[in-house]
Each structure stands twice: as C-alpha cells, then as structure tokens.
C-alpha positions in Angstrom: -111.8 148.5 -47.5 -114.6 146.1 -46.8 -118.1 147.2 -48.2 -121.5 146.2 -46.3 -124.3 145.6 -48.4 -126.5 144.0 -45.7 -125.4 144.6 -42.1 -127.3 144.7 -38.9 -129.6 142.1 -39.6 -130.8 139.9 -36.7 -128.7 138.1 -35.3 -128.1 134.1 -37.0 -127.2 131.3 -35.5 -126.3 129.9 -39.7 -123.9 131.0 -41.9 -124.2 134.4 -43.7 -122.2 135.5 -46.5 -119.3 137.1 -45.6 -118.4 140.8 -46.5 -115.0 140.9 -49.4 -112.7 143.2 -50.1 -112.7 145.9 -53.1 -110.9 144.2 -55.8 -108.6 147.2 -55.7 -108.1 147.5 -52.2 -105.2 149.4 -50.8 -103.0 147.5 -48.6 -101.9 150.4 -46.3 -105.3 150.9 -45.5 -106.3 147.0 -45.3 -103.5 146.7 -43.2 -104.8 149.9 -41.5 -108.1 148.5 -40.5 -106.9 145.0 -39.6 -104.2 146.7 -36.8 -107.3 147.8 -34.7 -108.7 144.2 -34.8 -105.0 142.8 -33.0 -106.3 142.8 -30.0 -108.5 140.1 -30.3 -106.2 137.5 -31.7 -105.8 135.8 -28.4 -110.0 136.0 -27.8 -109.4 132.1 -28.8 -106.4 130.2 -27.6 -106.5 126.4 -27.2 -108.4 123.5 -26.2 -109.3 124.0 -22.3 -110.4 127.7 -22.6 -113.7 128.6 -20.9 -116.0 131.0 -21.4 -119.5 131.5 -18.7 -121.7 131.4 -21.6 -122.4 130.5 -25.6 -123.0 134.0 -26.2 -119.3 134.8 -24.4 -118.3 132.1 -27.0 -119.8 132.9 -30.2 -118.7 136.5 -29.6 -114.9 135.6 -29.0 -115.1 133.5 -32.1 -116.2 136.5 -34.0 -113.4 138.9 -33.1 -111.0 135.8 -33.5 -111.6 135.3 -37.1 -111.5 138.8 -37.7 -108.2 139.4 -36.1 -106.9 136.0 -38.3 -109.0 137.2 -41.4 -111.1 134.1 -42.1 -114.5 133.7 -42.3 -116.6 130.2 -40.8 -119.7 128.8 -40.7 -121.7 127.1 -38.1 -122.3 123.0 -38.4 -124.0 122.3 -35.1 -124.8 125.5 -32.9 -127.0 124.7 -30.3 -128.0 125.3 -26.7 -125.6 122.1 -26.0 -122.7 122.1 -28.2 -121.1 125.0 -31.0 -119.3 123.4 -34.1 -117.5 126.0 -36.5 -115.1 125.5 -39.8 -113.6 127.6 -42.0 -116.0 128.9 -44.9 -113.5 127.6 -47.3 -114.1 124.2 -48.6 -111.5 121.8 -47.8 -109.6 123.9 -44.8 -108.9 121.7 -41.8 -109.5 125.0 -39.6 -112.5 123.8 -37.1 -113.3 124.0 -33.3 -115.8 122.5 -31.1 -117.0 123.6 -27.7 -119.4 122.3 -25.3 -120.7 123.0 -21.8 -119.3 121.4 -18.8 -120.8 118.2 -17.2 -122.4 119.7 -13.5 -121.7 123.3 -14.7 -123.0 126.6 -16.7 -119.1 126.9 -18.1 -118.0 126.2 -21.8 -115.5 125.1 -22.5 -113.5 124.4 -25.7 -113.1 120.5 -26.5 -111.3 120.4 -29.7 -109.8 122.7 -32.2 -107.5 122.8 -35.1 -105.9 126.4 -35.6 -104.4 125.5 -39.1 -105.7 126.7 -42.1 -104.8 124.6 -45.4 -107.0 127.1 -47.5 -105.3 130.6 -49.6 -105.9 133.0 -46.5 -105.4 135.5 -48.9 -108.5 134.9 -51.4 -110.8 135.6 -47.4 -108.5 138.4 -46.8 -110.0 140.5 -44.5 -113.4 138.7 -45.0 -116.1 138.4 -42.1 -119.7 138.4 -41.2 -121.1 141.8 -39.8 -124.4 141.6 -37.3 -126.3 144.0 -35.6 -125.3 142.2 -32.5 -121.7 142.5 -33.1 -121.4 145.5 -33.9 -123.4 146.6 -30.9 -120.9 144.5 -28.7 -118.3 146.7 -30.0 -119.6 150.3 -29.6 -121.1 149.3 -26.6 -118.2 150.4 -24.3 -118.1 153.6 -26.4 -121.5 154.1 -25.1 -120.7 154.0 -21.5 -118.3 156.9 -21.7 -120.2 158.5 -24.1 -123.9 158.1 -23.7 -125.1 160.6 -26.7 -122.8 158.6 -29.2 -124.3 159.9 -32.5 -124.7 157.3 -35.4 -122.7 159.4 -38.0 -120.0 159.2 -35.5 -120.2 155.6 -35.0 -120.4 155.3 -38.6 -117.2 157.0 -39.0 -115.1 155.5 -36.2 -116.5 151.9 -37.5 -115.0 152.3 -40.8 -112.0 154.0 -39.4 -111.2 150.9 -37.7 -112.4 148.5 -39.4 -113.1 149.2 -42.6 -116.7 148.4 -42.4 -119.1 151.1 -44.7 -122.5 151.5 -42.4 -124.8 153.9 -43.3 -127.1 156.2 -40.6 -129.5 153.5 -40.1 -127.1 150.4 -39.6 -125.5 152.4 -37.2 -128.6 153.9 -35.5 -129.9 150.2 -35.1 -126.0 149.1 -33.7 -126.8 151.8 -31.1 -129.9 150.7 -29.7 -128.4 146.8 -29.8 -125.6 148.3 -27.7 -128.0 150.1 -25.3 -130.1 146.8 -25.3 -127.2 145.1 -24.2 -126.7 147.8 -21.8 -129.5 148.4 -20.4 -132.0 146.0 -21.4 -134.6 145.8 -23.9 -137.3 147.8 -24.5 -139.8 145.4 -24.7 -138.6 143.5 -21.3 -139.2 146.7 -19.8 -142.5 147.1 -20.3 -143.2 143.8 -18.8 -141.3 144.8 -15.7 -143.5 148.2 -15.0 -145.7 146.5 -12.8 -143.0 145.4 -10.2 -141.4 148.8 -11.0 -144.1 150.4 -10.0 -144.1 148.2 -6.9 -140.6 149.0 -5.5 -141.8 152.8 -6.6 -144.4 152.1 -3.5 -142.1 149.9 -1.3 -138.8 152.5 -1.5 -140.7 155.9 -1.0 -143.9 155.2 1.0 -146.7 157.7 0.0 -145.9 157.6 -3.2 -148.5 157.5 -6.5 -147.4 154.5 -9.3 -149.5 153.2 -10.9 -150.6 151.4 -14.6 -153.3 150.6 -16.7 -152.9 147.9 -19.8 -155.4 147.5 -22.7 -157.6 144.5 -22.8 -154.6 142.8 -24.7 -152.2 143.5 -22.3 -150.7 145.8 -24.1 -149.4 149.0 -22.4 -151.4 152.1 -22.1 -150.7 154.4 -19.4 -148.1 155.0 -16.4 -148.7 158.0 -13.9 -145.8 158.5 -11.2 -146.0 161.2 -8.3 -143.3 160.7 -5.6 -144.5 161.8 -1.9 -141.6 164.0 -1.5 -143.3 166.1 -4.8 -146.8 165.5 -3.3 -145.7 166.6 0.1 -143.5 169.3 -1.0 -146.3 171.1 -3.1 -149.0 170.9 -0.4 -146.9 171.9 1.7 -145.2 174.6 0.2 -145.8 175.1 -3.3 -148.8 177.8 -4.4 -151.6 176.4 -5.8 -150.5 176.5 -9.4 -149.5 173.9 -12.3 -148.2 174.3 -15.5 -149.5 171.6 -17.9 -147.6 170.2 -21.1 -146.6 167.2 -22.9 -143.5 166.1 -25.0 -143.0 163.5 -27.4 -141.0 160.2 -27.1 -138.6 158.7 -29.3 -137.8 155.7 -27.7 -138.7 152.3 -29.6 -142.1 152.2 -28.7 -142.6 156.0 -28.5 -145.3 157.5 -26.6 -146.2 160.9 -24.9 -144.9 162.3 -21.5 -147.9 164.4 -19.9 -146.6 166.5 -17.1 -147.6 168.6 -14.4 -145.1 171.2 -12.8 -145.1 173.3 -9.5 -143.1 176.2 -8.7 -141.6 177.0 -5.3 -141.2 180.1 -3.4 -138.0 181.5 -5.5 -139.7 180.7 -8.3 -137.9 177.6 -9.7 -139.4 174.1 -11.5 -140.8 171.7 -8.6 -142.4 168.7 -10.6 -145.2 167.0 -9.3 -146.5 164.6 -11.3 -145.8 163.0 -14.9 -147.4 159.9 -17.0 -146.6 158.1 -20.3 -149.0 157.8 -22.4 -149.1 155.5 -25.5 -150.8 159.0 -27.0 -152.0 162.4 -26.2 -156.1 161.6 -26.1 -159.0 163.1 -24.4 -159.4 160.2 -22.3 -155.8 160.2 -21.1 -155.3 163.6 -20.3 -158.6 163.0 -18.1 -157.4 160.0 -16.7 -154.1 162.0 -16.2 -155.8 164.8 -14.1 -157.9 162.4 -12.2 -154.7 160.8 -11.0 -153.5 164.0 -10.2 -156.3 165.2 -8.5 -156.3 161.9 -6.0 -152.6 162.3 -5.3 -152.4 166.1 -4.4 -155.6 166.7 -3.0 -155.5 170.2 -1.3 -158.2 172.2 0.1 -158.1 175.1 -2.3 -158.8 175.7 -5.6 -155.5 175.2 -8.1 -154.9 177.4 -11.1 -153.7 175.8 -14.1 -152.0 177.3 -17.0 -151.7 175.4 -20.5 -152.3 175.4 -23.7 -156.4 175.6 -24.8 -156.6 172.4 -26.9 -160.0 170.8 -26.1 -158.5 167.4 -24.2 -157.2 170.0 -21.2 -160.1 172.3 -21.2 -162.6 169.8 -21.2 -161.0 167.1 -18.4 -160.2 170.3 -16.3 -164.2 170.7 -15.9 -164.7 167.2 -15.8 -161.9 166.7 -13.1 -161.9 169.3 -11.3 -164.9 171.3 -11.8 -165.3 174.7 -9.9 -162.3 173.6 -7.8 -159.9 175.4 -10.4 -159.0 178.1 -12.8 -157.6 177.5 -16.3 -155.3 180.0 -17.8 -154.8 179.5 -21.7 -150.9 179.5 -22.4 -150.3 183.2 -23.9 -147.3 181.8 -25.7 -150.1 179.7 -27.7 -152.8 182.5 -27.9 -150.2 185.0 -29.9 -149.2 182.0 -32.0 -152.8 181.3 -32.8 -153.3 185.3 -33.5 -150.1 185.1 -35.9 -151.3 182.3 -37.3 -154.3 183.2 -38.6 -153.2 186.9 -39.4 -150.7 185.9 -41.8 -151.4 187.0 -45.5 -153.6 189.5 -44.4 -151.0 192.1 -42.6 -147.8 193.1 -43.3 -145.1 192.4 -40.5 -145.0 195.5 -38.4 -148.8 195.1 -38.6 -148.8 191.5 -37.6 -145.6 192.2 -34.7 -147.3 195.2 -33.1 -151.1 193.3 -32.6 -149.0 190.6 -30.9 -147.5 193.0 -29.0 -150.7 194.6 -28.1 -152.2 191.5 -27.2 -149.5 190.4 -24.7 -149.8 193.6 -23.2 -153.4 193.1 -22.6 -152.6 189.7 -21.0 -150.2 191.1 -18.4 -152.4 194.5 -17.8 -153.7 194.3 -14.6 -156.9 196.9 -14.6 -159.4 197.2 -16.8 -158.8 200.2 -17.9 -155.1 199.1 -19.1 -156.3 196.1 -21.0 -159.1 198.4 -22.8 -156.8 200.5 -24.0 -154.5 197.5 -25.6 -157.2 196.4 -28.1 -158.4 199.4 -28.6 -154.6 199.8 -30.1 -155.5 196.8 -32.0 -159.0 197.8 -33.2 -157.4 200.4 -34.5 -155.5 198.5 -37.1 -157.9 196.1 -37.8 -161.4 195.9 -36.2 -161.4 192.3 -37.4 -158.8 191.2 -35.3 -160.1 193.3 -32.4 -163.2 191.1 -32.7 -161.0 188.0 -32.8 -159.6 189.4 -29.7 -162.9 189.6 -27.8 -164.5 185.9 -28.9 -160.8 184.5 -27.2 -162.6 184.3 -24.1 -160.1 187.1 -22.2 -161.5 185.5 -19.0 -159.1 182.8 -19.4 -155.9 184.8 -20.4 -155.8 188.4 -19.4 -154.9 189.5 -15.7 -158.0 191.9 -15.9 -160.4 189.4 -15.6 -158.9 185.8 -14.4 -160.3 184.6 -11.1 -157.1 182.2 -10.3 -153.5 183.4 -9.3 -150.7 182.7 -11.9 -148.3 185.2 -10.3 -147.5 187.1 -13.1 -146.5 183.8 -15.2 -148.4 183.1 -18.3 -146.9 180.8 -20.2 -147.0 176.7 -20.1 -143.5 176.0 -21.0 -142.4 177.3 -17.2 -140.6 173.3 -16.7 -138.3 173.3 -19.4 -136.0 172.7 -16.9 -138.3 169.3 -16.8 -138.9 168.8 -20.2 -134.9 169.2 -20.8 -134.8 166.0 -19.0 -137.0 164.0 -20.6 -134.8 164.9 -24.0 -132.2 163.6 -22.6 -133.7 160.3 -21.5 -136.8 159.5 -23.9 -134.8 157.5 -26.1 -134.1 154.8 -23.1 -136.5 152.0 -22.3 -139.5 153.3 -20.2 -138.1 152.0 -16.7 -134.5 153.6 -17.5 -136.3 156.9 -18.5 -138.7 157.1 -15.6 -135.8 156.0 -12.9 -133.6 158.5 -14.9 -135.9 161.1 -14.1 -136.3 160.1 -10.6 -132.9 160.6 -10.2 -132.6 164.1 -11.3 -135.7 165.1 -9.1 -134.4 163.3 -6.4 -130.8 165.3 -7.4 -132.5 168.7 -7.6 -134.4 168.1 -4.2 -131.5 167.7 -2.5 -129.6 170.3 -3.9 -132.0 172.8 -2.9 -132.4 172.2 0.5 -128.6 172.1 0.7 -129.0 175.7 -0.5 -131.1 177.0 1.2 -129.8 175.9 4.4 -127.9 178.8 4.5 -130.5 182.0 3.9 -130.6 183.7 6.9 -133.8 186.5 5.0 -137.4 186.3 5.6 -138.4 186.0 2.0 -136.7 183.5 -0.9 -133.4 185.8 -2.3 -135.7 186.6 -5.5 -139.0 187.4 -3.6 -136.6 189.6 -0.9 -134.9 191.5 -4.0 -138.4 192.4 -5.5 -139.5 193.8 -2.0 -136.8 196.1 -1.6 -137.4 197.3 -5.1 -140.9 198.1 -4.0 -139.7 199.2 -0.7 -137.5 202.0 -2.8 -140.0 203.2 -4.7 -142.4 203.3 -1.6 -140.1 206.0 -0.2 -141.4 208.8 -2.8 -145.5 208.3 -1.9 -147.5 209.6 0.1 -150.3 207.8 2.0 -153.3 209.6 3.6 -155.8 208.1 6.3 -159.3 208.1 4.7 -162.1 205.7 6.7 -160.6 202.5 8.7 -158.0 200.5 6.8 -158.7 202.5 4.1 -155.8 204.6 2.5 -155.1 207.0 0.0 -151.6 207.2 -1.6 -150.5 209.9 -3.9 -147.4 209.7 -6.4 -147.6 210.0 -10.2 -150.9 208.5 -9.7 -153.7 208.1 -7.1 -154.3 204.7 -5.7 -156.5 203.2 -2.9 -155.2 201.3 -0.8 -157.5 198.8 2.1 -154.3 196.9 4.4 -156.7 194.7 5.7 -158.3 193.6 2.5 -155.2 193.1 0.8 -156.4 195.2 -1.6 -154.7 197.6 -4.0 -156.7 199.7 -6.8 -153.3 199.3 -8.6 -153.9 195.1 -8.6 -149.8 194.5 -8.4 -150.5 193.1 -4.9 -153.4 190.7 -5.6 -151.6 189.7 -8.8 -148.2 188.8 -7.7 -148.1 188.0 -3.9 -146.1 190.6 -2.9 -147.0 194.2 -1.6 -146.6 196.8 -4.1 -145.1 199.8 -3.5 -148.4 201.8 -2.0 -149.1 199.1 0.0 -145.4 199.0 1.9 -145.8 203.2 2.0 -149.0 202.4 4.0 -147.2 199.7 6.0 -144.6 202.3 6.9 -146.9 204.6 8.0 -148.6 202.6 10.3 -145.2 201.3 11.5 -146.2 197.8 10.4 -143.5 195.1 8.8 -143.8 194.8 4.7 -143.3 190.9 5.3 -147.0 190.6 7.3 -148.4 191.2 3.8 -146.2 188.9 2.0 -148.0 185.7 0.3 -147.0 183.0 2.7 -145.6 181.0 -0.4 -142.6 183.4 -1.0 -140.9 182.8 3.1 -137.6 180.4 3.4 -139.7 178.6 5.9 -142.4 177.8 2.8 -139.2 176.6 0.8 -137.5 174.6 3.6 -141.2 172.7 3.8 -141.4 172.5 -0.5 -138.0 170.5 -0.6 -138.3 168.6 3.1 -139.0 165.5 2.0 -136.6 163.0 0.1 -136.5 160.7 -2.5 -135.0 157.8 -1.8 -133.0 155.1 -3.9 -135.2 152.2 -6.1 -132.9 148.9 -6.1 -131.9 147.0 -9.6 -135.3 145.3 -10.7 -134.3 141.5 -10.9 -136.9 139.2 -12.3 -138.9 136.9 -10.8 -137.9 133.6 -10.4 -139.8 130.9 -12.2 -141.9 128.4 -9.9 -142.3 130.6 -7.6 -146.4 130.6 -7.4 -146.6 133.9 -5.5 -144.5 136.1 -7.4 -146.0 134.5 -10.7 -149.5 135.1 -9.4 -148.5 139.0 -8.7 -146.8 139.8 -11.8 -149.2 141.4 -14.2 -147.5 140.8 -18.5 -147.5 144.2 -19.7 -146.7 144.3 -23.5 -145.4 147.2 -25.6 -148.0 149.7 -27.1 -148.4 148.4 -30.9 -147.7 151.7 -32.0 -143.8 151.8 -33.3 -141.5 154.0 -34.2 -141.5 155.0 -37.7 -138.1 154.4 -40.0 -136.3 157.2 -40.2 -134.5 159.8 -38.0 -136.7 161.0 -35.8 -138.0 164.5 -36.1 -136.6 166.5 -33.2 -139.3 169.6 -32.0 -137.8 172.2 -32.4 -137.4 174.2 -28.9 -139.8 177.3 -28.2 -138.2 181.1 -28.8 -139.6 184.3 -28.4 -137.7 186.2 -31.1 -140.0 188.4 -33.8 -142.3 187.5 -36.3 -141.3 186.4 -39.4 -141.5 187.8 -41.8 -143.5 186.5 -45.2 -143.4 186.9 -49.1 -145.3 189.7 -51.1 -147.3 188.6 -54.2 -145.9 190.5 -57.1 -148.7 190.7 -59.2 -151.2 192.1 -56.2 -148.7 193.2 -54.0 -150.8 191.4 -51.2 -148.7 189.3 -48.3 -148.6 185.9 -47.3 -148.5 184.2 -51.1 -146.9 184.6 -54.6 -148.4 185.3 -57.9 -149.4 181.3 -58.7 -151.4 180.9 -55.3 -153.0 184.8 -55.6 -156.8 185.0 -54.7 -156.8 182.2 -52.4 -155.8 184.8 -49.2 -157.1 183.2 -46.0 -159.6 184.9 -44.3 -159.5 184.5 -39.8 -162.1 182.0 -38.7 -164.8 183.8 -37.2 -166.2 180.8 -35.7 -164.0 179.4 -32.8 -160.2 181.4 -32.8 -158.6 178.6 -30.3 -159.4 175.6 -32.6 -156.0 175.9 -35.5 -152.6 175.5 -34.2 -149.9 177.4 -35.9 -145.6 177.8 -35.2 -144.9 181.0 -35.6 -142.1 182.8 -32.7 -143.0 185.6 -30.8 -141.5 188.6 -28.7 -143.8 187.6 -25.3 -140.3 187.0 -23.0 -139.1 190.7 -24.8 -142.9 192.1 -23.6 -143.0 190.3 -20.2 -139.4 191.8 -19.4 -140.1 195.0 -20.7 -143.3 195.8 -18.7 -141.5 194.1 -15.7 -138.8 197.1 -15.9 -141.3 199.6 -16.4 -142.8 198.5 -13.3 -139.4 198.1 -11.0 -138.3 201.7 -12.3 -138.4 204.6 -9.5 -141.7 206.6 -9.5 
C-alpha cells in the first residue's frame, strides 16, 4: 500500500520525492495494485517512438515507471529537449527525447531500459501530481460527469494503492475537468467572443458584459431572441425573480428571470452572473431586462421582498409594474420571528391563516383570516397589517399573478444550474443554452398535436367550471349585468369581465357564474378566456429556435483585428473558500417545526441557561430578517384549489 503525504501539488517540471511503500506491506495487495498499472508498460517502447507533444511525453513516462515500479528525476526538461534517469544513484536506466527538426513531433533519441539498481528497495515507488492523477480519472469523468471525490478516492486506492483524502481528490477532479473542458480562468477571458458568437448564431439575441476597471469580471446578462420573442409573444406579463449560488472556481451568483407559458410550465427569459448579489447588480440586471423584453404593458413581478429587488423595480421600472412579495418568504419571515413566543399549533395555524389571506380573493375573505389571527395574538395581527398586504394578498394587488405566489416557480431552471454551476462560466452558460434550446423544442413538438382551443391544463380547469356552472342560475338585471344564484349570490357584468366572486379577474379563466351566464346568452366559454391560455398563444411562446453556438477557438496571435477586438476579461478576485461547499438545501413546504420548552419557565423557543432573553417581533419593519423555517403553503394552496373545483 503506498501512502500520500503530499499529493496534488502543482504540477513540477523537477524531481519530487517519491511516495514508498509501508514497511509491512502485503504483497497480494502490492501485487494487487500494480496489476491495474499493466497496461501502461508498453506507454514507452524504444528509441524512434513519437509522441505530438512534451506533455504526451512526460505523461507516458509517468505511467511507464509506474507499471516497471521505479521512480526518476528530470536532468534537462525543457521546451527543447526531456532528459530523465532513474532516482537511484548509480542505475544506468536513462532516456532522452527531443522534438523533430521541421516538426511539432517528439520523438525518443536515446534510451537505456536496464536498471543496475535493487528494483526492489523502489518497489512500487512513484511521484503522485495533481495533473496525473487528473489524466487518469479524466476518462472516468466523461462517462460519469458527477464522479464524486470519495468515489474517486476509493477507486484510486483500489487500483493503485494511492491514499487521497476528499480534498486531493476534489482538486484531481477539477484538473480532470480542466483538462476536459478548459480552465476556468481561460474562460473568462473568452466571454467576450462568447458573447459575440451568442449575437452572430441567434440574431436578436441580448449578451452582453461589463468588467471592473481592472479587468476583472463583473457581470454577464444572456437573453436568447427565441425567449424574448416567445414571451412577448405569448407569455403573460409575469416574471418570477430569484437567484442561486455558484460553486464553480470563481463562484458567483445566477440572477434569473422566468416566464410561464399558457399550460403553465417554466419559460426562461433572461439570466446573468454576477460576481455577487448587490443592489447595483440586480438594478443593472432589470435594466437589461427591461431593454430586452420591452412590451407595452405593465409586468407583474413576484420575488422575494429584500431591498435590492424592491428598490431597482421602482427605479427600473417605475409605475410600469407590480411587485408581489414571495408568500413562501412572507410565512418564513412570520415563523421566524414568532418563534419562542408560541407554541407549535399556535405558530402552524397563524401561518396557515396568513396563506389563506394571500390566496382570498375578496375582502371580506381576507378580513376574516386575520381576524382568525388577531384572535390568537393581536400582536401578530398587527405584524400582519404593517406587511404592506398590498403587495402579497389577492384582495388588494393591482398586477395579475394568476393564482401563483411563490418565487421558486423555475425550479425546473434552477435545477439546471445545480447541475452545471460547478463548470467554467462558458460551459455553464452554453450548458444552459442547450437545455433551453432542448425544452423549446420539445414543446412545440408536443404541442403540435392538440387539436383543443385552450392548453390541456387551462381546457381541464374550464370544464370543471363548466360542471359546476350547470347547477346556477343566472337572472337578467340591467345590460350585461347578471345575477347568478347558487349557494351564494354573485354579480356578474360579461362585458366587464367582471365577477363579484373575483375567480375570473384573478386567474384568467371564467369562473363558473360567468360560463352559467355565457350559456344563457348562448355565447362560447372560450370568448372570455385570457388570450394567454389558447394553443395558438403556446404555438407563438415556443416558435422561435435556438440555434447551435460553434466550439470557441482562440484568436490567432498577429492577427491585428481580432487582437484589437478581443476585450481580457479576468476572473472575479473573489474565490472559492477551502472546503466542501455548502449545498442549499432545496425549499419544502412540510410543517413547522417544532421547538424546545424551557423547563424552568415552561416558555418555548429556549432552555433554562438562555431563559429571559425571549425575543420579542420587530415592530419596526417585519420584511427586513430572514429566517429558514418550512411551511405548509403547497398543502394550503392545494387545499383551497379543491375547495374551489368541488361541485356547488
């Protein structure tokens, strides 16, 4: 068993020392490790062998000694000429290569493959670089691209009996990718002609960068024409906005804006990378945004309420859009701050209250939510009304979110971007652009073949409507003005698009008075349909394509005009920090959790050493902390949704 002390350092052109065998080494298991290193005993053969490069060379060389079990050192190792001899002092093992008069080939001039040294004292024995060992996982990585570092860890000492801890093998992985894909820093200095081809390939299109006045990197923002044309053509006016994390090299923040199409699936617009989530670059984000999909009326945003969004939103956009605060984030605030205060069936039916009053659609409904919660605490219910319920409860917003509330609609997206953040940014961004361009595709293949007026989700919701519409009653009163009696009295004005019952303003679709009316004056159901929710609005949304971007080659040197064009782009000086990275953990709407009980008070939310120091609510601003806390909105949203679809 060979033991690593210090592998995976940068890569040498001098000798290192080599890594020895325990003292007590088994020889089953040395002979083990060496029969998985027989395949490269023919790397080297004899004088006359070429190789297309030094690095070709120096690499053979290192899997030759390993499969003989010798270790060497370096005399002359050059861009001209490599001289190697066995480490041992006095062994007549050497070899010498050199390139090729007229060519880029090396070739091998001289060797002697005898060694006079005890093989056996350097049994086994070799040099271990981050380099190397990234050359040998490497193919690994192609057939497996989420390799995981314990498991290379493992297979490496399997086969050849080479201890590596997490980090040696983390930093193996990303030499592999390097040599893969490319490093990260090269990539950043290839983002302007990226950006370029971006243009060139898919006219239309939005790319573009900004560096610091060091030339460092600071921002990207990409919006494909197909995405731009596909939501103004097609898309409601509605984006969800979010950001994730990246845990590439460099790291960095993905700030993203996602549509939603007529069936109600993820359609993303527009993304950047950020070298951090600031004020000024989620303003500079939404200006972006605003240039690229300028439409002609106002968009509704939904997203969380931090003070970057809510801030550049009136800067950017002004009165030209609505802002709905993320309810996920408003209950998780609530929670947050009631903890220690309530006990948990307190705490869980406030939240529930509160989500409630978010989806109620009439006054009169959302009054009678906090009054629920008033009466548990009058405190919170004050909370509650300093939350500014303009921006969050169906009662009073002025945009339309179509019955969706929450921020974290594109995880479809934001899955994505897991799967890619840990690639340089030009792989990660042309990753991405690949899976839009996939999903594009695959949804116009789709829905090539619905032959219904509506999108298959928007027609099932109409004829659940349409069934209940069969039990009303609707009476003429004055004009288009009608009367419709069930298990309640609503008023209902066809012409207006107006429903006392607010379902119909709310969510696009006529509710079930205003079909009973529809019926009664013998008028199609589908007239009074948002024109968002038709196949013809979906076949527009995905009608564009994105096309192909070719390999990026560099530019060639002397070549004035392509010099003179290129703009050096530098990596953010921001790194990542040693360690594994710390994964977020994903969003769930389960219950609240519970928390301790003091047992000298009996009080919640601390223990007897930490009693006294309970934590009152702010009073001052409730949307300023941020808590993590899980909540039962999808279990409220669902519920109220079945309430509503159930026969009158």
């Amino acid at each position: 068993m060979i033991h690593c002390d210090d592998l995976l350092g940068v890569d040498a052109s001098i000798d290192t020392t080599p890594l020895c065998t325990y003292p007590g080494s088994n020889d089953e298991n040395n002979e083990k490790h060496r029969r998985a290193a027989t395949q490269w005993e023919n790397t080297i053969t004899d004088v006359g062998q070429r190789f297309s490069s030094f690095a070709e060379f120096r690499e053979a060389l290192h899997k030759y000694s390993i499969a003989h079990g010798f270790t060497y050192r370096y005399k002359k190792n050059d861009s001209r000429r490599v001289t190697a001899k066995c480490k041992v002092e006095g062994c007549s093992w050497c070899i010498y290569a050199s390139r090729l008069p007229t060519t880029q080939l090396i070739c091998i001039k001289k060797m002697n493959a005898k060694h006079t040294c005890d093989g056996a004292a350097v049994k086994a024995a070799y040099r271990s670089t981050r380099g190397w060992m990234g050359s040998i996982i490497k193919e690994k990585l192609k057939v497996a691209p989420n390799y995981k570092p314990k498991d290379i860890a493992k297979d490496i000492e399997r086969e050849y009996g080479i201890q590596l801890n997490y980090s040696q093998a983390r930093r193996a992985k990303e030499k592999a990718r390097e040599q893969l894909q490319g490093s990260f820093k090269e990539a950043y200095s290839q983002l302007p002609l990226f950006c370029e081809k971006i243009r060139e390939t898919n006219p239309g299109s939005v790319a573009t960068i900004a560096t610091k006045e060091d030339s460092s990197f600071h921002r990207l923002f990409i919006a494909f024409h197909a995405s731009i044309s596909g939501f103004q053509q097609g898309c409601r006016p509605l984006l969800f906005l979010d950001s994730t994390l990246l845990y590439a090299k460099y790291q960095g923040t993905l700030l993203a804006a996602i549509g939603i199409d007529g069936n109600d699936g993820v359609f993303p617009v527009a993304f950047a990378v950020v070298d951090e989530e600031t004020n000024d670059n989620w303003q500079w984000f939404l200006s972006e945004l605003k240039s690229a999909v300028a439409t002609s009326c106002p968009i509704t945003f939904v997203s969380d309420f931090q003070r970057g969004i809510r801030e550049s939103l009136q800067n950017v956009f002004g009165e030209e859009c609505y802002h709905g605060y993320c309810l996920h984030y408003l209950a998780e605030k609530l929670n947050n701050d009631l903890k220690g205060q309530f006990s948990h069936e307190a705490r869980r039916l406030m939240i529930q209250d509160l989500c409630a009053a978010a989806f109620a659609p009439k006054l009169e409904s959302f009054e009678r939510c906090v009054e629920n919660i008033k009466a548990i605490s009058p405190e919170v219910y004050n909370w509650v009304s300093r939350s500014e319920p303009e921006h969050w409860a169906n009662a009073f917003f002025g945009g339309a979110r179509y019955g969706h509330l929450m921020s974290n609609f594109g995880k479809l997206f934001y899955d994505w971007v897991a799967e890619l953040n840990e690639l340089p940014i030009t792989q990660m961004v042309d990753g991405l652009r690949g899976k839009v361009m996939e999903l594009i595709y695959a949804k116009r293949v789709e829905s090539s073949q619905w032959v219904t007026t509506l999108t298959p989700l928007m027609e099932q919701k109409l004829q659940i409507d349409a069934s209940k519409a069969r039990s009303l009653h609707p009476l003429p009163s004055h004009g288009s003005t009608f009367e419709v009696r069930g298990e309640s009295v609503e008023v209902v004005d066809i012409d207006q698009w107006d429903c006392s019952c607010k379902e119909w303003q709310l969510n696009g679709l006529p509710c079930c008075h205003t079909i009973a009316v529809s019926e009664y004056l013998g008028r199609s159901p589908y007239d009074l349909c948002s024109r968002y929710f038709s196949t013809e609005s979906y076949h527009a949304t995905y009608a564009e394509s994105i096309n192909p971007i070719p390999h990026l080659e560099k530019p060639i040197k002397g070549e004035p005009d392509m010099e003179h064009m290129v703009i050096v782009v530098t990596p953010p000086p921001t790194k990542r920090p040693p360690g594994r990275p710390k994964m977020k953990k994903a969003d769930t709407f389960d219950i609240v959790k519970r928390q301790m009980q003091c047992s000298k008070c009996k009080g919640l939310g601390h223990n007897k050493k930490t009693c006294g120091k309970v934590n009152n609510i702010d009073e001052q601003d409730p949307l300023l902390l941020n808590g993590l806390i899980t909540v039962e909105l999808e279990e409220t949203a669902v519920s109220m949704e079945l309430e509503s679809s159930l026969p009158m």
